[in-house]
TORKOL-4160 file (C-alpha; in steps of 0.2 Angstrom, whole numbers, padded with zeros to 4 digits, m for minus):
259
<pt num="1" X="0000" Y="0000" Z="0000"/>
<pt num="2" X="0006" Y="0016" Z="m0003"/>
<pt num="3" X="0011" Y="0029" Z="0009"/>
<pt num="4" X="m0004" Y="0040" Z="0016"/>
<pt num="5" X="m0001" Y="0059" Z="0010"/>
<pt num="6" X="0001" Y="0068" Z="0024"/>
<pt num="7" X="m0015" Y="0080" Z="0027"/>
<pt num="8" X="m0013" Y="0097" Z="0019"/>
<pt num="9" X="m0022" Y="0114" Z="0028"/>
<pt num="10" X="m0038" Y="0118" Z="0020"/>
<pt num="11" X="m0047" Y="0134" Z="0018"/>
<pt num="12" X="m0067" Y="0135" Z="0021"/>
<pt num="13" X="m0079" Y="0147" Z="0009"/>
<pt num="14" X="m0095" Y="0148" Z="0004"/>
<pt num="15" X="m0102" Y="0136" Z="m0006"/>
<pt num="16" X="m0100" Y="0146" Z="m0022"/>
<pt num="17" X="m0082" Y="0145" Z="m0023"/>
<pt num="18" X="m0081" Y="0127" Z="m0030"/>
<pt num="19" X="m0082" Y="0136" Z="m0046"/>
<pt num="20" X="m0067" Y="0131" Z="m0054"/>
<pt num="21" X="m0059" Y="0148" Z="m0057"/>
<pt num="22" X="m0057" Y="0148" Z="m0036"/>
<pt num="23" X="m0047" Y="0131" Z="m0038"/>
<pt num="24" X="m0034" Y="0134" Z="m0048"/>
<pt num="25" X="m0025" Y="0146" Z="m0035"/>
<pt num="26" X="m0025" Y="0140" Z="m0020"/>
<pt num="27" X="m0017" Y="0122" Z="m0023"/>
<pt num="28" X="m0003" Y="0130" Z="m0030"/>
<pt num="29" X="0002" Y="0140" Z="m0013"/>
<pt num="30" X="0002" Y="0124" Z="0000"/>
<pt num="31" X="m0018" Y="0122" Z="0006"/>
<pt num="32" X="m0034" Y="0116" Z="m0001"/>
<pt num="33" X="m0049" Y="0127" Z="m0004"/>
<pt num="34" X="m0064" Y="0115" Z="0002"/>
<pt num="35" X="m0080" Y="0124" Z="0002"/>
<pt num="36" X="m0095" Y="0117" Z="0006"/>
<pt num="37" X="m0106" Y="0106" Z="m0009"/>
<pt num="38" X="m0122" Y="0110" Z="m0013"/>
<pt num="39" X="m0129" Y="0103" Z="m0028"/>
<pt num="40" X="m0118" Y="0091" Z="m0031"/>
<pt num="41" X="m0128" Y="0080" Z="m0046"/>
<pt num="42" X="m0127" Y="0098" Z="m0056"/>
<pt num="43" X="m0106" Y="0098" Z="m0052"/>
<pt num="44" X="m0094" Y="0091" Z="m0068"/>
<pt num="45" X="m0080" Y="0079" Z="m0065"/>
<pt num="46" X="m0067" Y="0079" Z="m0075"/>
<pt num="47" X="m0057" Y="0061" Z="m0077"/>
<pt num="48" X="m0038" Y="0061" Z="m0079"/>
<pt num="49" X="m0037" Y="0051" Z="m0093"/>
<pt num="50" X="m0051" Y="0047" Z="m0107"/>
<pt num="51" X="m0045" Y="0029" Z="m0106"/>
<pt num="52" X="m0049" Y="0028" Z="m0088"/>
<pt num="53" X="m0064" Y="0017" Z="m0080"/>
<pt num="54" X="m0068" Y="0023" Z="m0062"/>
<pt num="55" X="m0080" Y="0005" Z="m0053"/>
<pt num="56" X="m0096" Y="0011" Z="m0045"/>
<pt num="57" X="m0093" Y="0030" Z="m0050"/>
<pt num="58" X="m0091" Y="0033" Z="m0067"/>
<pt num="59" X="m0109" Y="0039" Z="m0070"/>
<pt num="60" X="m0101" Y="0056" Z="m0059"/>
<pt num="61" X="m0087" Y="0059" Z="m0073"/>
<pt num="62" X="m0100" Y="0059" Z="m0089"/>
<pt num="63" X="m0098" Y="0049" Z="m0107"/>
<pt num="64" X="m0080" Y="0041" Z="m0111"/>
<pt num="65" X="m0070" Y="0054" Z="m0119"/>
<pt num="66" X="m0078" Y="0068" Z="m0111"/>
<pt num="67" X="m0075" Y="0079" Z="m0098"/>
<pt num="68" X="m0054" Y="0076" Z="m0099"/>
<pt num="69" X="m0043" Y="0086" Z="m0091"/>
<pt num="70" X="m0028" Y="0092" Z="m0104"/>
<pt num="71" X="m0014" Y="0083" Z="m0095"/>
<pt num="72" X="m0002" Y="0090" Z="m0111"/>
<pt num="73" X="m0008" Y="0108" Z="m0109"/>
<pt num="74" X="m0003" Y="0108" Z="m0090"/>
<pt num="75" X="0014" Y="0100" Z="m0095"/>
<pt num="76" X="0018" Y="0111" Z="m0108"/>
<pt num="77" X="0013" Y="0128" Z="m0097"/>
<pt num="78" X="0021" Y="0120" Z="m0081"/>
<pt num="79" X="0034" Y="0132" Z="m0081"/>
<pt num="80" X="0023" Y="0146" Z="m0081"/>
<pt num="81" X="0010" Y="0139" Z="m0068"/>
<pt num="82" X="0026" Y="0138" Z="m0058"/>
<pt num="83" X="0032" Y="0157" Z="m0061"/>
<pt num="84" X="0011" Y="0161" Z="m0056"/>
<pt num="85" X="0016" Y="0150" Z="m0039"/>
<pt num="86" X="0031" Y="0156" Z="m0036"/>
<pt num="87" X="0026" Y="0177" Z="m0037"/>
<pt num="88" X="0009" Y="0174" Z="m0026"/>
<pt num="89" X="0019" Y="0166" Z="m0013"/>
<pt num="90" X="0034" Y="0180" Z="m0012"/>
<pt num="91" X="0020" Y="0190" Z="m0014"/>
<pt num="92" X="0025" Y="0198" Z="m0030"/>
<pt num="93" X="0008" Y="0196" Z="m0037"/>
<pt num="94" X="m0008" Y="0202" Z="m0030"/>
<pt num="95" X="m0024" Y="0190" Z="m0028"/>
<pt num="96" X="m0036" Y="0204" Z="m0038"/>
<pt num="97" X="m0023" Y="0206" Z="m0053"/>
<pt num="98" X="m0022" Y="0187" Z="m0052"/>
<pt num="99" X="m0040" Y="0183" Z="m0054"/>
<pt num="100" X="m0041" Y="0198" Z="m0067"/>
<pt num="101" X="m0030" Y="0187" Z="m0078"/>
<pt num="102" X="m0041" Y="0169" Z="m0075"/>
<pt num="103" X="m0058" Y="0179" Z="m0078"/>
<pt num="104" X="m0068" Y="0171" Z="m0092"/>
<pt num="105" X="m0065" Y="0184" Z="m0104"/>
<pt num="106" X="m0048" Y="0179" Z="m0105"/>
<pt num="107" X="m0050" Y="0162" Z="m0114"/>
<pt num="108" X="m0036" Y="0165" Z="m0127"/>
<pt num="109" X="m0024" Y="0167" Z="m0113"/>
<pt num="110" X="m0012" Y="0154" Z="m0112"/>
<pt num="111" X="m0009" Y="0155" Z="m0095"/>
<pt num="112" X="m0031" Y="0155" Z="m0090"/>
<pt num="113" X="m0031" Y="0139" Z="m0102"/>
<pt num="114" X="m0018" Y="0128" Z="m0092"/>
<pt num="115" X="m0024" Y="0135" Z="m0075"/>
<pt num="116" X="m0040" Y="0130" Z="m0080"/>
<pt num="117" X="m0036" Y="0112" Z="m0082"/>
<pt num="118" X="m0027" Y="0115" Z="m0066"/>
<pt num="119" X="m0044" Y="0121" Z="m0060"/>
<pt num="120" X="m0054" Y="0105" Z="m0067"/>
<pt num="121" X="m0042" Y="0092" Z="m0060"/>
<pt num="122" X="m0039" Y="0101" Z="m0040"/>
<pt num="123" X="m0059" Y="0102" Z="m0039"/>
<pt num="124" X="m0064" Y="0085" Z="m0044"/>
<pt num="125" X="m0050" Y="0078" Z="m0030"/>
<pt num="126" X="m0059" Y="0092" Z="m0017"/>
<pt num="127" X="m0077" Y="0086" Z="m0023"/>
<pt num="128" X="m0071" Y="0065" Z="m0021"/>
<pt num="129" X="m0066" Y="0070" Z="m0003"/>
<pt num="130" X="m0079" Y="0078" Z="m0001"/>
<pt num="131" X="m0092" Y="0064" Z="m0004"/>
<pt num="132" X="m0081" Y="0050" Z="0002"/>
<pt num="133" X="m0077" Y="0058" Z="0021"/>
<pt num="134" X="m0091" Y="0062" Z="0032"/>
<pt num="135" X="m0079" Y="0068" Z="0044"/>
<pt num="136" X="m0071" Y="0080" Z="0031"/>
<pt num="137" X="m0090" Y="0086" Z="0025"/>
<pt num="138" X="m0094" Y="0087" Z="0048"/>
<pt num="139" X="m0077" Y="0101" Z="0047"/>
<pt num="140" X="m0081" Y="0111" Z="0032"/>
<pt num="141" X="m0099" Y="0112" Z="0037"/>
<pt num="142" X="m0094" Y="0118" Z="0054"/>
<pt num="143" X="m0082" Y="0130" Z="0050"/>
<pt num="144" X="m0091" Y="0136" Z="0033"/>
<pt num="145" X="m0104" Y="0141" Z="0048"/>
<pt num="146" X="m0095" Y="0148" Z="0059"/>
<pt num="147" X="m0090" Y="0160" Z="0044"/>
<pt num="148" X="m0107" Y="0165" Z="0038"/>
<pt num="149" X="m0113" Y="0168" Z="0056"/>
<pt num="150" X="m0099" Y="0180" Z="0058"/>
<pt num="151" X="m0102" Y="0188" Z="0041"/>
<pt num="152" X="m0121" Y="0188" Z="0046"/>
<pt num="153" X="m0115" Y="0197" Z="0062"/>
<pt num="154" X="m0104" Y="0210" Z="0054"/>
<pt num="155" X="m0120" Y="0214" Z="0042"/>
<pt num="156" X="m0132" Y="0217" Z="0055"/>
<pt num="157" X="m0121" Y="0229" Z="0063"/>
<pt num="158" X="m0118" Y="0239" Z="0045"/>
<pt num="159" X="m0137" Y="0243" Z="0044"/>
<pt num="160" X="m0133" Y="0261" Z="0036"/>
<pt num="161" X="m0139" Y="0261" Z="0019"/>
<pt num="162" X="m0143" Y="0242" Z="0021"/>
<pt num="163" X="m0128" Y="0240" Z="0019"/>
<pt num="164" X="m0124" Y="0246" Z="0003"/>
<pt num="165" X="m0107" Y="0255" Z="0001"/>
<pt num="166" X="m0110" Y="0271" Z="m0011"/>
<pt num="167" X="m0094" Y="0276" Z="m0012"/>
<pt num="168" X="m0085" Y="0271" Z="m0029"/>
<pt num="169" X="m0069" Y="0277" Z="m0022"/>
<pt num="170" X="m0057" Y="0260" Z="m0017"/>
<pt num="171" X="m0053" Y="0272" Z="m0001"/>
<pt num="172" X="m0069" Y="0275" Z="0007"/>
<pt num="173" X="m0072" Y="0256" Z="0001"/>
<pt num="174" X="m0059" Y="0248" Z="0011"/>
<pt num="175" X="m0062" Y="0262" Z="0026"/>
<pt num="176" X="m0079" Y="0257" Z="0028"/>
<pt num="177" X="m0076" Y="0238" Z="0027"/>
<pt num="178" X="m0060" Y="0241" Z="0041"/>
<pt num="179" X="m0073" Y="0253" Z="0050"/>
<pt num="180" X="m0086" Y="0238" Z="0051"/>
<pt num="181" X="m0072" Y="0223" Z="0054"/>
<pt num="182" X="m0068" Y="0234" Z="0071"/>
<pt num="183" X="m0085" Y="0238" Z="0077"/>
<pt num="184" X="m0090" Y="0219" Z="0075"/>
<pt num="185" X="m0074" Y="0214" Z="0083"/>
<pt num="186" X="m0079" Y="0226" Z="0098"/>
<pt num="187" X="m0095" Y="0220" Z="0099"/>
<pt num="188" X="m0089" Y="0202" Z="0099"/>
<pt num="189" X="m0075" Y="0208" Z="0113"/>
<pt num="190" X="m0088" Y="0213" Z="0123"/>
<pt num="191" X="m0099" Y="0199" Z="0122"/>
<pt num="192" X="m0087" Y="0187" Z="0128"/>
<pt num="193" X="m0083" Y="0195" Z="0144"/>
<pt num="194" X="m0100" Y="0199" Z="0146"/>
<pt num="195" X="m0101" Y="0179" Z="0145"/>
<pt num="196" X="m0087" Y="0176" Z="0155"/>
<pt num="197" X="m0093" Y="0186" Z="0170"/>
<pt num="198" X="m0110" Y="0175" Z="0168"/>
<pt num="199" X="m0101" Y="0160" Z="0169"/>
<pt num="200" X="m0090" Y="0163" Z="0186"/>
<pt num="201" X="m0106" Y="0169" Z="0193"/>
<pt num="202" X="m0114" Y="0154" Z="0189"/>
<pt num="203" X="m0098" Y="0142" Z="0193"/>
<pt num="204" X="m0097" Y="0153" Z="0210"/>
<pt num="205" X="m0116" Y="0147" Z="0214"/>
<pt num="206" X="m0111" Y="0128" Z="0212"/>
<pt num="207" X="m0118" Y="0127" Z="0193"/>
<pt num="208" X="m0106" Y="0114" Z="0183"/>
<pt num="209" X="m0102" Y="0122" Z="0167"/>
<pt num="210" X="m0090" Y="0113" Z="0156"/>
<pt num="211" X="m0080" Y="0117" Z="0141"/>
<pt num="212" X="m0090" Y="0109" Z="0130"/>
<pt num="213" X="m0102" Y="0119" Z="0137"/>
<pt num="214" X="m0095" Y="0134" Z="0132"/>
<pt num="215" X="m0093" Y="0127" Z="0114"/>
<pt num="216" X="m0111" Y="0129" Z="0110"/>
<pt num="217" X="m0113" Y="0147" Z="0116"/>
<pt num="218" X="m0109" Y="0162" Z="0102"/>
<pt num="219" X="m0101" Y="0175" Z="0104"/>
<pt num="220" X="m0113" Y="0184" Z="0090"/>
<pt num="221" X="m0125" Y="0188" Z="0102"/>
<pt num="222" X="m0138" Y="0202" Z="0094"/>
<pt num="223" X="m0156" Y="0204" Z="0108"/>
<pt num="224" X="m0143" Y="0214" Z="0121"/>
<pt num="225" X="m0136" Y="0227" Z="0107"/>
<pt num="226" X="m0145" Y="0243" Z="0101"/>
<pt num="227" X="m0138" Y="0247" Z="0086"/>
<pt num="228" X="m0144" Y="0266" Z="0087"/>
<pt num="229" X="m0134" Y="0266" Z="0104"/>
<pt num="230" X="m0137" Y="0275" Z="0119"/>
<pt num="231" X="m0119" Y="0284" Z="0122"/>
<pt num="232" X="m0115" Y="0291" Z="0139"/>
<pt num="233" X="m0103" Y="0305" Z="0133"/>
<pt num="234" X="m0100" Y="0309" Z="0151"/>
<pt num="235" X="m0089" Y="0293" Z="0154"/>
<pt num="236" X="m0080" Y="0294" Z="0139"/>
<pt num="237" X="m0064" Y="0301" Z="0148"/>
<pt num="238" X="m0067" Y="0287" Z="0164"/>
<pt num="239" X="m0054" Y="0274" Z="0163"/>
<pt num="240" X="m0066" Y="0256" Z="0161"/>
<pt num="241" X="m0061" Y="0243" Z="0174"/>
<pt num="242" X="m0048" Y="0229" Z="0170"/>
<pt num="243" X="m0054" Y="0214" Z="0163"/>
<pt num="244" X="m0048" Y="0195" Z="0168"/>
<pt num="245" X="m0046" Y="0186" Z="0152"/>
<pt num="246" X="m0045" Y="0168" Z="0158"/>
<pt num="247" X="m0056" Y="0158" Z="0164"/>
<pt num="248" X="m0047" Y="0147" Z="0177"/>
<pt num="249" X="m0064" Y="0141" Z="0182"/>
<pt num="250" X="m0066" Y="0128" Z="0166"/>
<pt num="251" X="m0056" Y="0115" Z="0164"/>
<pt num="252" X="m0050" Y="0117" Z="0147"/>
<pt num="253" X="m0039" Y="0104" Z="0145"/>
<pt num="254" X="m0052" Y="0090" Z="0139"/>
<pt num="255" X="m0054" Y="0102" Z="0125"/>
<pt num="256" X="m0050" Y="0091" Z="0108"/>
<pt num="257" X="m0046" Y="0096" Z="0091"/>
<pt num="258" X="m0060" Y="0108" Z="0084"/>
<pt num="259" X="m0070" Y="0105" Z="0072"/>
């Protein structure tokens, strides 16, 4: 039997980005892009060979000599995909000048073609795994909600103009974006040590609360928060009281790998 590859790190996105544009990058770098699959009878997978059979899944892959991956385009433009990898991670090239050369207008482009094979043959790998791990489709679901929540989050607090940044200006785009990332992060900030003192109060009156516990309480809590504010300008210049970070109370240590 052949030696286990060792596992690679994997990035988590919404479901959209199993387009195969989004693939062709990120294997290059040193981590897999595993979004989660929706749809999955509507996906193409592309075989590495027209001659090649695959037993109880060849229905997936299409009619023989169909949906092949251009194994001789990749190897004559290897050189080039290897320059593309090499600049992205010495961060000589930029992910939106990138993705501006691999959009679809850009077919003649030597370089979109052979990341586009690229592209076909890294996705159908992620979209195997994908169906053959449940363990793998537990993670990605987890973490791909963890990341929407928090997006979610971050939206409700940027109710101005729904939302909707007016500003054509890359400057006052970006501003507004950081402005949002920080308020969010506040709000979260002071969500957890709001939690925090509930728990020792409740450890304090004999209540076991465990780490596992903890795991299934957000931290994007929203009934509390008035998003129209009621600010106390009067304290503004009061230094607020130092806050204890750890909670020596659980017993964290039982904690296994997340999910």
């Amino acid at each position: 039997m052949p030696p286990r590859r060792p596992a690679r790190p994997f990035a988590t996105c919404d479901g959209a980005a199993y387009r195969q544009r989004l693939f062709r990058c990120p294997s290059t770098p040193g981590f897999d892009l595993m979004p989660r699959i929706r749809n999955v009878k509507d996906l193409v997978f592309f075989r590495a060979d027209s001659r090649l059979t695959y037993p109880h899944i060849d229905a997936l892959f299409g009619d023989r000599g169909r949906n092949v991956v251009d194994r001789e385009l990749i190897e004559r433009h290897w050189r080039d995909l290897m320059q593309v990898a090499i600049s992205i991670s010495e961060n000589r090239l930029s992910s939106a000048t990138l993705m501006r050369r691999l959009r679809s207008n850009s077919r003649k482009n030597r370089i979109y073609k052979a990341f586009r094979e690229v592209g076909r043959s890294v996705r159908t790998v992620a979209l195997l795994r994908y169906l053959a791990d449940p363990a793998l489709r537990s993670r990605v679901t987890a973490a791909t909600d963890k990341v929407e929540t928090s997006n979610a989050f971050s939206q409700w607090l940027g109710f101005g103009n729904n939302g909707v940044i007016a500003h054509n200006d890359p400057d006052e785009q970006e501003k507004l974006i950081k402005m949002n990332a920080l308020l969010a992060n506040l709000v979260i900030f002071h969500n957890a040590l709001d939690l925090m003192d509930v728990v020792r109060a409740l450890v304090a009156e004999g209540w076991p609360v465990t780490a596992d516990h903890l795991g299934a309480i957000s931290p994007y809590l929203r009934a509390h928060i008035r998003r129209f504010g009621a600010y106390a300008t009067d304290e503004i210049d009061q230094e607020p009281a130092t806050f204890n970070p750890e909670l020596a109370e659980i017993d964290f240590s039982v904690v296994g790998r997340a999910a």
